[in-house]
N, C-alpha and C positions, 0 to 999 in steps of 0.2 A: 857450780851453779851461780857461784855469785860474778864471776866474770863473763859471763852474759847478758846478752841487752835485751834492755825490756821490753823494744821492740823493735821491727825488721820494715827494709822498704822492700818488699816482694820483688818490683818489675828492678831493681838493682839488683837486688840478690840472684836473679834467676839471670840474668846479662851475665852477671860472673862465671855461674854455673852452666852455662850454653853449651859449652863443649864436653860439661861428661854430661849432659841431660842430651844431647845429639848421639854421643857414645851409645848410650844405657839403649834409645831407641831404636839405631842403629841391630844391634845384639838382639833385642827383640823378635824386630823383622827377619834376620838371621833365624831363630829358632823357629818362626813359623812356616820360613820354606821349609827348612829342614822337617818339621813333622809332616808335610804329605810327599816325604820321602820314604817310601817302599823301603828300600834297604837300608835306613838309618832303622828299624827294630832288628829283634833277631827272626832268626830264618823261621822257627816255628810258629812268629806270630804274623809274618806277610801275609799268608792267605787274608785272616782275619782283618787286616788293617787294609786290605784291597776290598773285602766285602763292606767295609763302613766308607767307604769313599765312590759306591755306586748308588749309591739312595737318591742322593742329591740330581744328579741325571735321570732316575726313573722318577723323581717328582715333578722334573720340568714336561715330564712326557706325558704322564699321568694327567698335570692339571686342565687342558684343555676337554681330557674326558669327563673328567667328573662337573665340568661347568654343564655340558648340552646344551638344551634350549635355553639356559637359564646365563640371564648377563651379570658379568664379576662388574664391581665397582672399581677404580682405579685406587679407592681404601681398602678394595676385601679382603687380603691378608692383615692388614693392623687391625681391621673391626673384628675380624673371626678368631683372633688371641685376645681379646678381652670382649664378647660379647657374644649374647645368642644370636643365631643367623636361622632366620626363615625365607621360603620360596616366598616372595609377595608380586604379583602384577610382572609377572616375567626377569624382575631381579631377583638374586638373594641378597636379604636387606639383613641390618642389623637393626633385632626387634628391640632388647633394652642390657644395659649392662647385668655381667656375671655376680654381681657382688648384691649381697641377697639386701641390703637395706637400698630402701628408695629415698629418704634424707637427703644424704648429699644432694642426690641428682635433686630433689628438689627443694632445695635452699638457695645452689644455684642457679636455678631457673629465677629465683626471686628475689636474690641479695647477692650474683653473680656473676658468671656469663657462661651460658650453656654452646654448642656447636652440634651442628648436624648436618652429615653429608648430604646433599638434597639434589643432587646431580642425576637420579634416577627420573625426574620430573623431564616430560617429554617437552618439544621445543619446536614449532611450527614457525617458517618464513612464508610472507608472503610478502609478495612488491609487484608494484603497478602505481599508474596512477594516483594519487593523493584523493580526488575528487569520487574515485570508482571504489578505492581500500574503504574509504570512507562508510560507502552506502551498503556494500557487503557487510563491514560489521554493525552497521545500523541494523539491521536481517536477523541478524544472530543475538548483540549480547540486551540485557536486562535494560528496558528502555527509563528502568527509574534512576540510574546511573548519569549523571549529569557531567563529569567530570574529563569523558574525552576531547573535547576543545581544547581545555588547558594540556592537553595531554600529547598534544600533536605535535609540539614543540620537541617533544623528547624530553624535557625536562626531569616527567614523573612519570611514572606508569598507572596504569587503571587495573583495581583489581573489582570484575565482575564476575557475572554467571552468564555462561554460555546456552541457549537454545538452539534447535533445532531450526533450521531457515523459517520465520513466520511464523511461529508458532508460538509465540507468547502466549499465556503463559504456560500452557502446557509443556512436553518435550524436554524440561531440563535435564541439560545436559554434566557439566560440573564448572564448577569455579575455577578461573584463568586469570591471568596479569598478561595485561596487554602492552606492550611496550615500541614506540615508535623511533627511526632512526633520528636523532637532530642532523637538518640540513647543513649545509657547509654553511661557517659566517660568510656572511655577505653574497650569499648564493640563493638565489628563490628556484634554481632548476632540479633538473634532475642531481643527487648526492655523487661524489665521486666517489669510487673505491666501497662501491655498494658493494653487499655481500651478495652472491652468485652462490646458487647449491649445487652441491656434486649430482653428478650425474649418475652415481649409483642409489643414492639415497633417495634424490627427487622423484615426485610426485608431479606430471609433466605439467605445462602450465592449463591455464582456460585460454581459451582465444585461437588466432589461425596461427600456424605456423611462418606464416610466408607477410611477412606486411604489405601492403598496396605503398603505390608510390605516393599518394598524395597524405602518407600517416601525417597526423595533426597532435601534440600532446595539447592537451588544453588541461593540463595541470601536471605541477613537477610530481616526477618519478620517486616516490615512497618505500621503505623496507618496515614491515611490521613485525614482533616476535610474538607467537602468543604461547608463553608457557601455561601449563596444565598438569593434572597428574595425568600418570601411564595407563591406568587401568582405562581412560576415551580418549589415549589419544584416538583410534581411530573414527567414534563416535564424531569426535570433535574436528577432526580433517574431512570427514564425508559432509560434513554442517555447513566448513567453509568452501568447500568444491559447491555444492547446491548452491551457496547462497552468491558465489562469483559467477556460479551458469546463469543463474534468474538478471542480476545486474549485466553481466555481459551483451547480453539478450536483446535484454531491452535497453541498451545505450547503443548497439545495431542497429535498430527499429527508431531510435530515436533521431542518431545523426548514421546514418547509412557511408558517408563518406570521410568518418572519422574507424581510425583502427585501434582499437586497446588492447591490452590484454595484460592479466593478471597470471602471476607463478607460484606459485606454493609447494614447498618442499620440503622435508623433513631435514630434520638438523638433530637428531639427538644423537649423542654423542660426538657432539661438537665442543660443546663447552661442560663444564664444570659449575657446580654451585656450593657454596657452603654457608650455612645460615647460622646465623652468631646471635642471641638473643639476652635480653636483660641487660641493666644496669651499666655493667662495666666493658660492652661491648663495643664501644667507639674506641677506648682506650685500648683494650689486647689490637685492635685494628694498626693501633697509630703506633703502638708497641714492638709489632711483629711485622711488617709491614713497610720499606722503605721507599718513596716516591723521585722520580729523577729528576734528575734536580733543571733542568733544562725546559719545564716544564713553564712556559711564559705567559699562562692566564692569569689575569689578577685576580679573578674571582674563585680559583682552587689555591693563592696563595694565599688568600683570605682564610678559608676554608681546612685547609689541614692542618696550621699550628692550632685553628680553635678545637680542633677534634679530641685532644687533651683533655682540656677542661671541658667536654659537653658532657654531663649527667647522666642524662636518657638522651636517645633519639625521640621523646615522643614532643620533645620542644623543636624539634623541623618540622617541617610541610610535610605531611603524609604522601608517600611513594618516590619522594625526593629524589635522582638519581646523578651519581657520580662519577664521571669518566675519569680515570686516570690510567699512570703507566706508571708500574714500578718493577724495582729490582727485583732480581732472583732471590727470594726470600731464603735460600740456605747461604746467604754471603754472612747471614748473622742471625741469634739466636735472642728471642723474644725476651724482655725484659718480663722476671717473676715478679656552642657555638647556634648561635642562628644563623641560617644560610639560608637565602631565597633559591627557589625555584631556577636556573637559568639555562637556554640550549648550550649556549657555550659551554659551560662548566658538566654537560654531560656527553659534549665530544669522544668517544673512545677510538680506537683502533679495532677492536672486539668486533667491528661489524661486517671487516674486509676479512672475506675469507681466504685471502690470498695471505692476509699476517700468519692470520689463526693457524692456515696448514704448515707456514714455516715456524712454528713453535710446538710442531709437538711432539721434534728431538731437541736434546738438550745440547747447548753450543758445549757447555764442559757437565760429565759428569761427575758420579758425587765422589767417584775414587781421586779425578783432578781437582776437584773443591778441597779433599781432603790433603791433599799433597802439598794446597799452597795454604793450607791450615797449619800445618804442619811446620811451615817454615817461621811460622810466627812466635816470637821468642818468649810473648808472654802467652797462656793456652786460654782459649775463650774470646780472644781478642778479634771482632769481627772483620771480614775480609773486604781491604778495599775493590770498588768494583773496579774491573776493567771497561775498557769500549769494545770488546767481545762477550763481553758477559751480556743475557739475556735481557731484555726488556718487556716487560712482560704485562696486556695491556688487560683493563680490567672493569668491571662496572662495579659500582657500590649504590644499592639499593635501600630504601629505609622499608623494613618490613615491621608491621603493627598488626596487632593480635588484637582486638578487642568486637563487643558487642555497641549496633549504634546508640542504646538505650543507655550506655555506663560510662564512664569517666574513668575509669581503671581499667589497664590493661598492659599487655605485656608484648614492648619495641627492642627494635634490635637491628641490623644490616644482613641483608643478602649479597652474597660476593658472587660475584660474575665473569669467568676467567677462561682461558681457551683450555680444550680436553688437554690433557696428560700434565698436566700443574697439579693435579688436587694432591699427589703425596707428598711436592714440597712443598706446599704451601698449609700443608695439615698439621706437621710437627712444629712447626713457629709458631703455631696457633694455639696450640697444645701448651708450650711450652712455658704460657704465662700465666698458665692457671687455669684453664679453660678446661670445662669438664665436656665429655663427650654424649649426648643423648643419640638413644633410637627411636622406634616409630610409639614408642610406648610414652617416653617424655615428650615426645613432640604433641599429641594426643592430649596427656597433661593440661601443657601449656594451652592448649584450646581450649579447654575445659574450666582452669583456674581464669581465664580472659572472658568466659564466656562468648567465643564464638565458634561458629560451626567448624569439625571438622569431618575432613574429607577422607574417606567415603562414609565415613560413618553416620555423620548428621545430614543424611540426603534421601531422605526418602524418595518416593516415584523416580527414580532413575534408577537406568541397568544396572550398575557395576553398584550400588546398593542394594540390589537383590543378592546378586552376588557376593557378595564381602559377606551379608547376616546366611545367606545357606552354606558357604565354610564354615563359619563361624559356627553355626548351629549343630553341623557334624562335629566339629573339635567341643564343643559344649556336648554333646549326646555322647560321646564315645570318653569324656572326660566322669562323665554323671555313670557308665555302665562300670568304670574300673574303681568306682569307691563301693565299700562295702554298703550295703542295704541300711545298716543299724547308722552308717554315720552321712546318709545322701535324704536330702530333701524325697517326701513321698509326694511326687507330685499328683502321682494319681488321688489319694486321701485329698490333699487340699482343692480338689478340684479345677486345679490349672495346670495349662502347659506345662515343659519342660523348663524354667526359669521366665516364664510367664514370653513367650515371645512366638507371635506366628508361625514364625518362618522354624521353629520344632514340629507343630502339625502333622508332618508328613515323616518325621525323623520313626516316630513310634505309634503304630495304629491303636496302640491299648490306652495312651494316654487319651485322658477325659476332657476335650475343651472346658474352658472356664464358663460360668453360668452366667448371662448377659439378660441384663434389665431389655422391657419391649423397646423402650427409646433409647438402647445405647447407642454412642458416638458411631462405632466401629460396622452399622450397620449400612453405614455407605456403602463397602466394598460389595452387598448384597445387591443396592440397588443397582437396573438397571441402565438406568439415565447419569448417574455418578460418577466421574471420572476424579479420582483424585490427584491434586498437585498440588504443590511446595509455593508458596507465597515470602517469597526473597526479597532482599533488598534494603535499600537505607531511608525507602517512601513510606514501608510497612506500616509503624505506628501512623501517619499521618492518613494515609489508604483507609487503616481499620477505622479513627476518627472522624473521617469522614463518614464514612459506609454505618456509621451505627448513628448519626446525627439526621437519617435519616428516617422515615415511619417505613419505609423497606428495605432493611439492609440488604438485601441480596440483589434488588436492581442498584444501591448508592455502590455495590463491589462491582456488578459488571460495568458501570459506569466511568468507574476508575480505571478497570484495565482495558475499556475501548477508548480512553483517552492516553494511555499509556501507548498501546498498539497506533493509534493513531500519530502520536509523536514521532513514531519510526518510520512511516511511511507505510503502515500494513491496514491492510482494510480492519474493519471489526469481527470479531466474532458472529461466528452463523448464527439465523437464528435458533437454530436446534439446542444450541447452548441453553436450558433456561435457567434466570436468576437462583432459583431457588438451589438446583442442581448444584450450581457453581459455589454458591456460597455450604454448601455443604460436605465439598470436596476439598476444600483449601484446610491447607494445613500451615500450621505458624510455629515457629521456634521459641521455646518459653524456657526463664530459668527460672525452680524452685529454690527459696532458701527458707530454709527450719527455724521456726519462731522460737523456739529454744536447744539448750546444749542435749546429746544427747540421742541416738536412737540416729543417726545420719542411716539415710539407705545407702545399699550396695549398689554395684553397677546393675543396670536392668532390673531394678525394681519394680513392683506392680504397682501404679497408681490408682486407689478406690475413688471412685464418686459419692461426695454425701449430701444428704438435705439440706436447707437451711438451718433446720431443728439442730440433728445434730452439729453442726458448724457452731453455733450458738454456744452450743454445749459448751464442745471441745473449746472455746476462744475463753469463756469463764473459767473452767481449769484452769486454766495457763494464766490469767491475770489473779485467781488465788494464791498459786505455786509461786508467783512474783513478789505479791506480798508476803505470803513468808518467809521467804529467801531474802528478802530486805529487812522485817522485823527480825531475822537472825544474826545480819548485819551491824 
């Protein structure tokens, strides 16, 4: 021992050793042809070694059966060996990791960076005119939304709420991000190398088929995205069909000798998404993640060394978007800024669907990746690109989680990439510490942010009826398999099944709950009542108003026929009346617990109490204060 050195230069020492470390692997590969050699055992174990060598082919055959109606992610194999997998909205999703503590997953969520496949979210094109895309989705989204102007550039995207054509406020439908193509620099016309939809997928256009000779654009040609979750998409396509037939229509009627016409077509399963959240998620970005280097914007030069050092995403411009092109992200393995708004800097490639369809085979697969890995003499060592290796074009989104009334909340990036990337672009990502959540963290993360999520925090819309009547059977058929001595008696407390409507009908012997003569809940009774969801970033300013008035229910419809009016919609009938409306609106509220202690469960019952006792219970609590300080 004592003629040894005390320490070694690795990439020396292994140059030495090149030739028996090529040997040794050589020998290797040797013994693993030989073992799916038949006749390399003996005779009486061939059968048996032939029986363990047909699995593998009756599971490529098998997998298409056991999919059915039901669509695999381009992750479902890695998500379904480390996590639960449920039917949801026509995928099978990954609900939340195997591993019984929730900790990790949420520590990362908030002193980390969590990841989540979010490619199951559907993806609607529309293009036409700029002047006509326009006034369709004026038709449709939330008119207290101020933000689509700046948004037309491409630059950001708008994240609203969808309605039904004219129908403010009633009709909601679900929350969307709208995203617009940026024009070419120095081009006001129509974009080139616009995205075109296949024609199996598409959804035919509005308008004639045939154009007249004298066609007129009187504004450049547009490409809209408007992602959404799955559960409307169709809700949400039948919305923008109506609301392109009414504008159609009447830009007919208006220049009779002009021809337009708008296309709309489905695109899911075109692209890929993956949503990177919290703290350190700019950095696994710029980590795992190589950009080409030919890339001659100044403004994304600017841009990607500061990605490094940026903190949070919540010190950019909210919906900020990033065009770029990088490498095959298996060429290397992930190490364990203020930027303005600009069209230029969210130029992509992502838009032509002439790239997209020629990337989703791979120029070299991962057995010739590994081949020229292989040749590298130190192991680890990242693989220079070729100019046959991939380029692979991509959007980078800033996505923010918060409520408009709070100053905390939880940012991060949406990756934006063409379908059949998400598996290599998963393990780089992975690779640098990045924990993986399902629909159970992502839930969380709404939750700890305080804002709505989807579908859960949506009441009067469809696919919320739906989501709480599964939900209500998995809760009743969860309540019938616990023993009697250790399950809530709901029937003795005199309320539902876990105090929630949508049980009512699960069990005829349960006893509804006992309700005061003015309870809230007795809208759904009357007849004149309609209730709906009161959205938006005008909300507190709306309710402000509307109570500064001596009748708040005319100062409410006040506010949404000046709203309605902003978007070019008549006002409400007047069958609508004040009083009706203001008793059908419902608003999003967060509680938090004046002391430690007693937090409720999910779907807790909220009591209503007097002043009296409010009174009460608020002098407790400032007693219990001071003695908790005189023990101090």
């Amino acid at each position: 021992m004592q003629g040894l050195p005390a320490s070694i230069d690795v990439e020396r020492f292994t140059e030495a050793r090149a030739y028996e470390i090529n040997a040794m692997q050589n020998a290797i590969k040797t013994a693993e042809v030989a073992s799916h050699d038949v006749r390399r055992v003996p005779l009486h174990l061939r059968d048996k070694a032939r029986a363990e060598m047909v699995p593998r082919a009756r599971f490529k055959q098998g997998k298409t059966k056991r999919v059915g109606d039901k669509t695999w992610l381009e992750t479902h194999i890695w998500h379904a060996k480390r996590m639960k997998m449920e039917n949801m909205w026509g995928y099978i999703l990954a609900v939340t990791p195997t591993e019984k503590s929730f900790r990790p997953s949420h520590r990362a969520s908030m002193h980390g960076s969590i990841l989540h496949d979010s490619s199951y979210h559907s993806l609607i094109e529309l293009k036409g005119p700029e002047k006509i895309l326009r006034t369709v989705l004026d038709f449709c989204y939330d008119p207290q939304c101020t933000g689509m102007k700046r948004c037309m550039s491409g630059a950001r995207v708008l994240e609203t709420d969808l309605y039904k054509s004219r129908s403010y406020p009633f009709e909601l439908i679900a929350p969307v991000t709208i995203m617009w193509q940026p024009l070419p620099v120095g081009n006001t016309s129509a974009p080139t190398n616009a995205s075109t939809a296949e024609g199996s997928s598409k959804r035919r256009r509005k308008g004639k088929d045939n154009a007249p000779a004298n066609t007129a654009q009187q504004s450049p040609t547009r490409v809209i995205w408007v992602r959404s979750h799955p559960a409307v998409f169709d809700d949400i396509f039948a919305a923008l069909q109506g609301s392109a037939s009414l504008v159609l229509e009447a830009e007919k009627q208006r220049h009779k000798d002009v021809y337009a016409e708008v296309e709309i077509a489905d695109l899911r399963g075109s692209v890929n998404a993956l949503e990177i959240m919290v703290p350190k998620a700019s950095q696994v970005i710029k980590g795992a993640l190589s950009s080409v280097v030919d890339d001659d914007r100044q403004e994304f030069k600017k841009f990607w060394p500061s990605l490094t050092d940026l903190q949070t995403t919540a010190s950019l411009p909210r919906g900020i978007v990033i065009g770029m092109k990088v490498l095959d992200p298996r060429l290397k393995t992930g190490p364990a800024v203020m930027t303005f708004p600009a069209a230029i800097l969210a130029q992509s490639e992502i838009w032509d669907e002439e790239k997209r369809s020629g990337l989703k085979k791979f120029t070299y697969k991962k057995n010739d990746l590994d081949a020229r890995r292989s040749k590298n003499l130190v192991p680890g060592t990242p693989l220079n690109p070729l100019r046959q290796d991939d380029r692979i074009p991509l959007l980078l989104i800033q996505r923010s989680l918060e409520s408009p009334s709070s100053t905390h909340g939880i940012h991060g990036w949406t990756l934006v990439f063409p379908a059949g990337w998400c598996m290599p672009f998963l393990p780089s990502l992975i690779h640098t510490g990045t924990r993986v959540g399902g629909q159970r963290e992502r839930a969380s993360q709404a939750f700890e942010a305080g804002a709505a999520y989807c579908p859960r925090d949506f009441p009067c819309t469809e696919f919320y009826n739906k989501y709480w009547d599964e939900r209500a059977v998995k809760e009743k058929a969860k309540w019938d398999r616990t023993p009697p001595a250790k399950r809530a008696n709901y029937k003795k407390l005199g309320t539902l099944v876990l105090g929630l409507p949508v049980m009512s009908g699960v069990d005829e012997n349960l006893v509804p709950a006992q309700r005061g003569p003015q309870d809230a809940m007795e809208v759904d009774k009357a007849p004149n009542v309609r209730p709906w969801l009161l959205r938006g970033p005008e909300v507190p300013a709306i309710l402000e108003k509307a109570t500064q008035m001596s009748n708040h229910a005319a100062g409410l419809l006040a506010e949404i026929n000046r709203l309605r009016t902003k978007r070019g919609m008549d006002v409400l009938d007047a069958s609508y009346r004040p009083e009706d409306l203001l008793k059908g609106a419902l608003v999003m509220v967060r509680l938090k617990m004046v002391r430690r202690g007693g937090a409720p469960n999910d779907l807790a019952i909220i009591h209503r109490i007097d002043d009296a006792e409010a009174k009460k219970i608020i002098k407790e609590n400032g007693k219990m204060r001071e003695c908790a300080d005189a023990n101090e």
